[in-house]
SELO-886239 format. One record per residue: residue in three letters; residue number from 1; z negated, x negated, y of N, C-alpha, C, CB in turn. Coordinates in Angstrom, 1 decimal. Glycine has a CB too. Example, Ala and Ser with C-alpha at 12.3 -4.5 7.8 and 13.67 -1.06 7.14 Angstrom:
   aa    i    n_zz    n_xx    n_yy   ca_zz   ca_xx   ca_yy    c_zz    c_xx    c_yy   cb_zz   cb_xx   cb_yy
  ALA    1    -7.8   -13.2    -5.7    -7.8   -12.3    -4.5    -7.8   -13.2    -3.3    -9.0   -11.3    -4.5
  SER    2    -7.1   -12.8    -2.2    -7.1   -13.7    -1.1    -7.9   -12.9     0.0    -5.7   -14.1    -0.6
% end
This chain:
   aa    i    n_zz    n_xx    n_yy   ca_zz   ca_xx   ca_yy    c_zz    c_xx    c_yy   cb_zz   cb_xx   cb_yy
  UNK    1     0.0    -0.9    -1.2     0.0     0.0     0.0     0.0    -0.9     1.2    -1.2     1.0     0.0
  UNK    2     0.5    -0.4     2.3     0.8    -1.5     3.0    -0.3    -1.1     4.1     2.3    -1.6     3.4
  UNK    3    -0.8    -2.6     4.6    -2.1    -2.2     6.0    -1.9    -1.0     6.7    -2.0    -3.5     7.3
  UNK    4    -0.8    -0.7     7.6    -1.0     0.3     8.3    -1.1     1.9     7.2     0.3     0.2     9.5
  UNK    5    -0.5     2.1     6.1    -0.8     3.4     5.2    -2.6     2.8     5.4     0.0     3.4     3.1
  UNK    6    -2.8     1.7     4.8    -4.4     1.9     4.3    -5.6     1.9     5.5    -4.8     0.4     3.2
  UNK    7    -4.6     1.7     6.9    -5.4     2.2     8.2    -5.5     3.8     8.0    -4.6     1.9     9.8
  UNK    8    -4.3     4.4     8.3    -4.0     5.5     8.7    -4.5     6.6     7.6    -2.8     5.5     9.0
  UNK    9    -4.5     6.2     6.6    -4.4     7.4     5.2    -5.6     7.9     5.2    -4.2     6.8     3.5
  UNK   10    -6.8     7.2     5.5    -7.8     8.2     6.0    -8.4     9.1     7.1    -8.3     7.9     5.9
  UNK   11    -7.8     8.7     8.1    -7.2     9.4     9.2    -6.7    11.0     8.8    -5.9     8.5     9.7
  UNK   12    -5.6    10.8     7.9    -4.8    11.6     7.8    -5.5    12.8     6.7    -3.6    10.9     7.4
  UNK   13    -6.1    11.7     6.1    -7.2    13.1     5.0    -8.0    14.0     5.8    -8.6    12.4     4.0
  UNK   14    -8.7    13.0     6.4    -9.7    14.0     7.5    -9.1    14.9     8.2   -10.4    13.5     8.7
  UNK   15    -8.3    14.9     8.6    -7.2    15.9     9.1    -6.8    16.9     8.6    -6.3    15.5     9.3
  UNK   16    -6.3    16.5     7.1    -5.6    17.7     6.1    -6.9    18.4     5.8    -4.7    17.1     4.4
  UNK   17    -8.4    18.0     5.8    -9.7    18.5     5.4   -10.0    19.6     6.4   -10.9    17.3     5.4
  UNK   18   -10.0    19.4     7.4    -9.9    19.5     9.1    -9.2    21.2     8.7    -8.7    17.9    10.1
  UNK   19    -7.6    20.6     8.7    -6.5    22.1     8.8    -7.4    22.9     7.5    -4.2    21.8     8.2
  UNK   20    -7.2    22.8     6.7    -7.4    23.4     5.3    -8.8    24.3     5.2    -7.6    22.2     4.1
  UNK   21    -9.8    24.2     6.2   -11.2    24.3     6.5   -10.8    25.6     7.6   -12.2    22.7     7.1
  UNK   22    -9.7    25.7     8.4    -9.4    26.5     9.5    -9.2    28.0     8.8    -8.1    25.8    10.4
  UNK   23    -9.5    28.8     9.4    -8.7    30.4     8.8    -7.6    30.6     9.3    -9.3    31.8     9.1
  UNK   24    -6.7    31.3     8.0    -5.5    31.1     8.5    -4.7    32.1     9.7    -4.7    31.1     7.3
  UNK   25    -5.7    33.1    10.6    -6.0    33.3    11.9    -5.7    32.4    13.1    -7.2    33.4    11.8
  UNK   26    -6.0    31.2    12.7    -6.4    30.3    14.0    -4.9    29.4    13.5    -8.4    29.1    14.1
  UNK   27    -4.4    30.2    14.2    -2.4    29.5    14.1    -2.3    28.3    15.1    -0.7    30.9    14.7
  UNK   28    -2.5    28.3    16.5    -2.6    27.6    17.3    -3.2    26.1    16.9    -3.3    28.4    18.2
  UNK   29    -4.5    26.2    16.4    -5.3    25.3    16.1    -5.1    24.3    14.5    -6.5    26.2    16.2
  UNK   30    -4.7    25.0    14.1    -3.5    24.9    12.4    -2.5    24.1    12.9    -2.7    26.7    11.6
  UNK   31    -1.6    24.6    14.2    -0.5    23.7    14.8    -0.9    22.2    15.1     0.0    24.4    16.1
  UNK   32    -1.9    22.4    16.0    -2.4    21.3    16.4    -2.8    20.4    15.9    -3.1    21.3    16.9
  UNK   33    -3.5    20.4    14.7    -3.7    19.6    13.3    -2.5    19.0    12.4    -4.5    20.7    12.3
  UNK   34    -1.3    20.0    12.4    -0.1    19.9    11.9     0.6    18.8    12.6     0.5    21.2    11.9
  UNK   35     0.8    19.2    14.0     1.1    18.2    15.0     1.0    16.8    15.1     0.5    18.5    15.9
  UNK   36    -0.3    16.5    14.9    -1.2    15.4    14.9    -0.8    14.6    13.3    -2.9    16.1    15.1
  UNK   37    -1.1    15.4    12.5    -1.1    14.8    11.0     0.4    14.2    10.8    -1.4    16.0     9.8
  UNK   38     1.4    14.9    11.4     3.1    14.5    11.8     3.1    13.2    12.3     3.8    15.6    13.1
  UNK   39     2.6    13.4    13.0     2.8    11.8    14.3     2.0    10.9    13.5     1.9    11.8    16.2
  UNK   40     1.1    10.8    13.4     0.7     9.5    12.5     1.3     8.9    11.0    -0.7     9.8    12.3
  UNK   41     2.0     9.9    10.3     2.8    10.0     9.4     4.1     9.2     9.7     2.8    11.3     9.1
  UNK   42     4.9     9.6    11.0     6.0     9.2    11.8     5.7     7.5    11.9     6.2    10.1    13.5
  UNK   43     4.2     7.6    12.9     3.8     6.1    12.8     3.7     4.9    12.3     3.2     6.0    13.0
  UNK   44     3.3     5.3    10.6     3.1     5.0     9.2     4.8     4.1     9.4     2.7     6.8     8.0
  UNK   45     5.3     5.3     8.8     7.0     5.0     8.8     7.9     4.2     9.8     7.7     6.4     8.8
  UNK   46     7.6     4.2    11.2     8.1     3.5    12.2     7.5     1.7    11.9     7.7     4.3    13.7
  UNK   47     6.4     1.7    11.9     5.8     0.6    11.6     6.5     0.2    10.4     4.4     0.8    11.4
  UNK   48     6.1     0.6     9.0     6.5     0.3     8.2     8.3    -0.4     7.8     6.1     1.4     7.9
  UNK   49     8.4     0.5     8.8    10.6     0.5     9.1    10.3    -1.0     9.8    11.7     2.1    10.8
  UNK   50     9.6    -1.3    11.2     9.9    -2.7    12.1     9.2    -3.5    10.9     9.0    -2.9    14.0
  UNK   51     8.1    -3.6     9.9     7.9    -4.5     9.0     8.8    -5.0     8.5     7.3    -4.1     8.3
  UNK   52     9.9    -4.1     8.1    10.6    -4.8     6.4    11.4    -5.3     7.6    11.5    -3.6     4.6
  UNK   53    12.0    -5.6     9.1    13.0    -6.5     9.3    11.9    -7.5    10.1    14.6    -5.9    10.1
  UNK   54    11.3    -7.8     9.8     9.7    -8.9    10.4    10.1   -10.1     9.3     7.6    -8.0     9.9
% end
């Protein structure tokens, strides 16, 4: 696993713990979590991408 997954992947749990804990009522707040869990996922991968030509 590569450093930035083994930064971020717990991040990203707490998060999926986070949404999953919400009622599925609170759509706004469900987005926001979704949102968030996206981008650092994107980050994961952009990093990952400028690594392999490093």
């Amino acid at each position: 696993m590569s450093p930035v997954r083994e930064h971020f992947n717990p991040v990203i749990t707490s998060l999926l713990r986070q949404h999953d804990r919400l009622p599925q009522d609170k759509v706004e707040e469900r987005k926001r979590f979704q949102r968030q869990i996206l981008f650092l996922m994107n980050t994961i991968k952009l990093e990952e991408f400028e690594q392999s030509f490093a």
